[in-house]
C-alpha positions in Angstrom: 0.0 0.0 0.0 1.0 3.8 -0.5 2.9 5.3 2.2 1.2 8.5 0.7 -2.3 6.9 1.3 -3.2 9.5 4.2 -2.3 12.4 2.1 -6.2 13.6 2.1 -6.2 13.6 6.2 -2.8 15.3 5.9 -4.6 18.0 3.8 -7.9 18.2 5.8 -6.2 18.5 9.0 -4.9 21.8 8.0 -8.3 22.7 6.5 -11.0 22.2 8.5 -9.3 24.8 10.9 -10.3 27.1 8.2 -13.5 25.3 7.0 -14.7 25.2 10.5 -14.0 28.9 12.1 -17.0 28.8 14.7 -15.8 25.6 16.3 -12.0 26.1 15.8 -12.5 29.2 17.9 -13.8 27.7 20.8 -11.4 26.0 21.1 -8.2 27.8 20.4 -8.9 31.1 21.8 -9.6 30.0 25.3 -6.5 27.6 24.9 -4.3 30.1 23.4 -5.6 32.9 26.4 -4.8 29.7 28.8 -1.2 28.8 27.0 0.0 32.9 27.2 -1.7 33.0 30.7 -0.1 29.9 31.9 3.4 31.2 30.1 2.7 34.3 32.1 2.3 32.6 35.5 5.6 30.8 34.8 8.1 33.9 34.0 7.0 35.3 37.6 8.8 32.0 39.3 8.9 31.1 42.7 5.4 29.4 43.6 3.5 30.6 40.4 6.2 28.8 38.1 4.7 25.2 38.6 1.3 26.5 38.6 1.7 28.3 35.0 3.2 25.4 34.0 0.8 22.8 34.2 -2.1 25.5 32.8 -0.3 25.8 30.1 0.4 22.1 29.6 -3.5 21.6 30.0 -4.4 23.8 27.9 -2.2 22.5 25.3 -3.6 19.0 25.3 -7.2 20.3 26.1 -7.0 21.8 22.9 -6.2 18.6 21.3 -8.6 16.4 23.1 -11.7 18.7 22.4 -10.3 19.4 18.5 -10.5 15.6 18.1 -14.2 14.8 19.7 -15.0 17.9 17.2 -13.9 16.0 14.1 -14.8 12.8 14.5 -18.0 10.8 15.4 -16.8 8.9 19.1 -18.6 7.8 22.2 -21.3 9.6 24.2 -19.3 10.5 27.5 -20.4 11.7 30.9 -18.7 15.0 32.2 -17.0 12.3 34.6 -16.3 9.8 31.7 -14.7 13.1 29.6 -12.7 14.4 32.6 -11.1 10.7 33.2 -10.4 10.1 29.6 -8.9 13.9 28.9 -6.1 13.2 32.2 -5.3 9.5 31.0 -5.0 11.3 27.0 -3.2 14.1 28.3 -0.7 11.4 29.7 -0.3 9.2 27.1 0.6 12.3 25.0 3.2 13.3 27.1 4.6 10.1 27.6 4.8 9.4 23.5 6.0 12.8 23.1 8.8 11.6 25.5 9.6 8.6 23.7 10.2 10.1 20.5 12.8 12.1 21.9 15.0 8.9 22.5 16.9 9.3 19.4 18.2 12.1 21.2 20.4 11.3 24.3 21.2 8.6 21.5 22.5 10.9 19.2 23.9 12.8 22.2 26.6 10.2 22.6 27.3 8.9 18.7 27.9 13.0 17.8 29.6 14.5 20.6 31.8 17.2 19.0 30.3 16.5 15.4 29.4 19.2 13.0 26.0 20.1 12.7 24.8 17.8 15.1 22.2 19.1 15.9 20.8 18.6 12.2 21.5 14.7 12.4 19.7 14.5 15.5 16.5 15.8 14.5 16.7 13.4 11.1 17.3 11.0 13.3 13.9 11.7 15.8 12.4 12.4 12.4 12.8 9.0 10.6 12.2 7.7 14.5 8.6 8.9 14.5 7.9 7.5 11.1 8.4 4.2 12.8 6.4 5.2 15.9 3.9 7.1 14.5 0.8 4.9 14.4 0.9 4.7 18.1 -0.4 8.2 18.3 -3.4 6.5 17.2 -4.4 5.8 20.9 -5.4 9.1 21.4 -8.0 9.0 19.2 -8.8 6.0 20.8 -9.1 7.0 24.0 -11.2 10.2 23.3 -13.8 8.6 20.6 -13.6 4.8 21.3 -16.3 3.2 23.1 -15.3 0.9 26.3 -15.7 -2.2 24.9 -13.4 -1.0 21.9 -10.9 0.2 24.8 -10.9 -3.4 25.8 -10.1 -5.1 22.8 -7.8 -5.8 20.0 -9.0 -3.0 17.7 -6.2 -0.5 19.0 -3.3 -3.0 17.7 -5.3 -3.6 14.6 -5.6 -0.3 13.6 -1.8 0.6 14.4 -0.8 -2.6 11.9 -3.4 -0.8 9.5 -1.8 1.8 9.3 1.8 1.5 9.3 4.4 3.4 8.5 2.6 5.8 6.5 0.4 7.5 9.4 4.2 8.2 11.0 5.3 9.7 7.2 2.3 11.9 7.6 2.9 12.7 11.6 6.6 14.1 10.2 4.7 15.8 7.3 2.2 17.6 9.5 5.2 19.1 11.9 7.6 20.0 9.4 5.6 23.6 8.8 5.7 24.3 12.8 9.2 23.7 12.5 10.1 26.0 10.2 7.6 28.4 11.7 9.4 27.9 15.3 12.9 28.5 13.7 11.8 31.9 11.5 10.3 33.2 15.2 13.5 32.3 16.9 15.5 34.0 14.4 13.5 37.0 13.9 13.5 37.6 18.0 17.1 37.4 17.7 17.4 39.9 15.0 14.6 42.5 15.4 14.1 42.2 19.2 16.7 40.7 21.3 15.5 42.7 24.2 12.0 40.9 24.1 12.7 38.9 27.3 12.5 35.2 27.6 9.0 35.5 29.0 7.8 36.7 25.3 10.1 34.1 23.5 8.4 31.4 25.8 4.4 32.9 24.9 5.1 32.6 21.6 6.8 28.8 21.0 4.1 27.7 23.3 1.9 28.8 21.1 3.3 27.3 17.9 3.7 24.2 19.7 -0.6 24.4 21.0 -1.2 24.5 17.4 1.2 22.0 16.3 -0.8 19.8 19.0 -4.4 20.7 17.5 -3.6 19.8 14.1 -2.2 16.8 14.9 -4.4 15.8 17.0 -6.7 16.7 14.4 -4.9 14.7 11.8 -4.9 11.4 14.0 -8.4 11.3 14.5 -9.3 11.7 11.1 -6.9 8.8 10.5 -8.9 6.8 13.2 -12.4 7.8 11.6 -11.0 6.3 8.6 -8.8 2.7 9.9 -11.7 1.8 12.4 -13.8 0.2 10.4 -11.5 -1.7 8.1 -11.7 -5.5 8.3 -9.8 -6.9 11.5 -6.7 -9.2 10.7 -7.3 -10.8 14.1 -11.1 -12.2 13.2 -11.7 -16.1 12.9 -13.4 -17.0 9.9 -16.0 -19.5 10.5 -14.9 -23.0 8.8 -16.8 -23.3 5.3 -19.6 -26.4 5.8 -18.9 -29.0 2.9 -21.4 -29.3 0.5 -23.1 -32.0 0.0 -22.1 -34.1 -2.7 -24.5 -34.5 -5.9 -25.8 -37.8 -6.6 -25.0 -39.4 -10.2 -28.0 -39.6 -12.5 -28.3 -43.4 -12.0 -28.8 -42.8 -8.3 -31.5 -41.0 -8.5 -33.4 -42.8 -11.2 -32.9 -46.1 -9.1 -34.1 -44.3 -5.7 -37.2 -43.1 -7.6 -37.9 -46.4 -8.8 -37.8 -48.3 -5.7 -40.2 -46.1 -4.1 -42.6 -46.2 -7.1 -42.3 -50.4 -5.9 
């Protein structure tokens, strides 16, 4: 199959920001306000540094959570039911977002006092979330499945679905917020070096909110679309034998012996 097969959910993910302003709204302008807020909290230290932290970090993968029960079709959830599944989610993404980093302290040792290092490395975490991509597809799961999907194989399914290519289009989807977080560095440091760290800080947060939102956007359209597919891990009932048809002779000689 195409490694280029999710090129469509690639597409829409960036879209239906755009094709859907009233519900994109609600979400990202209380998240941003929370993400500059929480940013804001955190530059003052002492006490408050902790506590701007973690509203920021919630209102990072808030964003996410609600921008993925906006796209897809999931399970009716309680308040209680969407509080427990948005802190297990909100986990699970910090914990995958911490495994994809690995490459690093790898790369750390292998290119100590190499040129352009720093380059390698992020190939290197690059071509390492093509291969771990697809498990980004349990956040999704988690906010749409139902329980008894929670339960079973279909997570595992889906991930062997889809492969490498939903990690080719994870890469694809972050490339632009890279190169958007690299121009804002480089712009601070030439136009405004006197900005403060606290500024510098508001701003990356925010690329990386909405890096998070259209990814999160992107997986569950992905999961909308693998879900359904046929599971690799069903039993196919065995196929009854058919009976086998008599020869002409055998029937003529049954009929006539009941005509005796």
């Amino acid at each position: 199959m195409s490694l280029t097969r999710y090129s469509p959910q690639i597409l829409d993910s960036f879209r239906l920001l755009a094709a859907r302003p009233v519900a994109a709204a609600r979400i990202v302008v209380p998240g941003l306000a929370a993400v500059v807020g929480g940013q804001a909290l955190a530059s003052m230290g002492g006490n408050l540094a902790p506590v701007g932290m973690a509203l920021s970090a919630l209102a990072v993968t808030g964003m996410g959570f609600l921008w993925q029960r906006q796209l897809a079709q999931g399970e009716a959830l309680s308040p209680l039911q969407m509080v427990l599944r948005f802190v297990l989610w909100s986990i699970i993404l910090q914990l995958l977002q911490g495994f994809e980093l690995a490459p690093t302290i790898l790369f750390g040792i292998l290119l100590k006092d190499v040129p352009n290092a720093e380059v390698y490395t992020r190939t290197g975490i690059q071509l390492f979330q093509v291969l771990i991509g697809g498990l980004f597809l349990i956040l999704p799961h988690l906010a749409l499945g139902s329980w008894k999907e929670l339960a079973g194989t279909k997570l595992q399914e889906m991930v062997l679905s889809g492969g490498i290519a939903v990690g080719l289009g994870y890469v694809i989807i972050n490339l632009p917020f890279i190169m958007v977080g690299e121009i804002a560095k480089a712009l601070f440091i030439e136009f405004a070096p006197g900005a403060g760290e606290a500024v510098q800080a508001m701003t990356m947060q925010a690329v990386h909110a909405l890096n998070i939102l259209v990814v999160a956007g992107y997986f569950a359209l992905v999961w909308a679309l693998v879900k359904d597919l046929p599971s690799r891990f069903a039993i196919e009932p065995e196929a009854v034998p058919a009976e086998p048809k008599q020869r002409r002779t055998t029937r003529v000689n049954r009929t006539t012996k009941a005509k005796r």
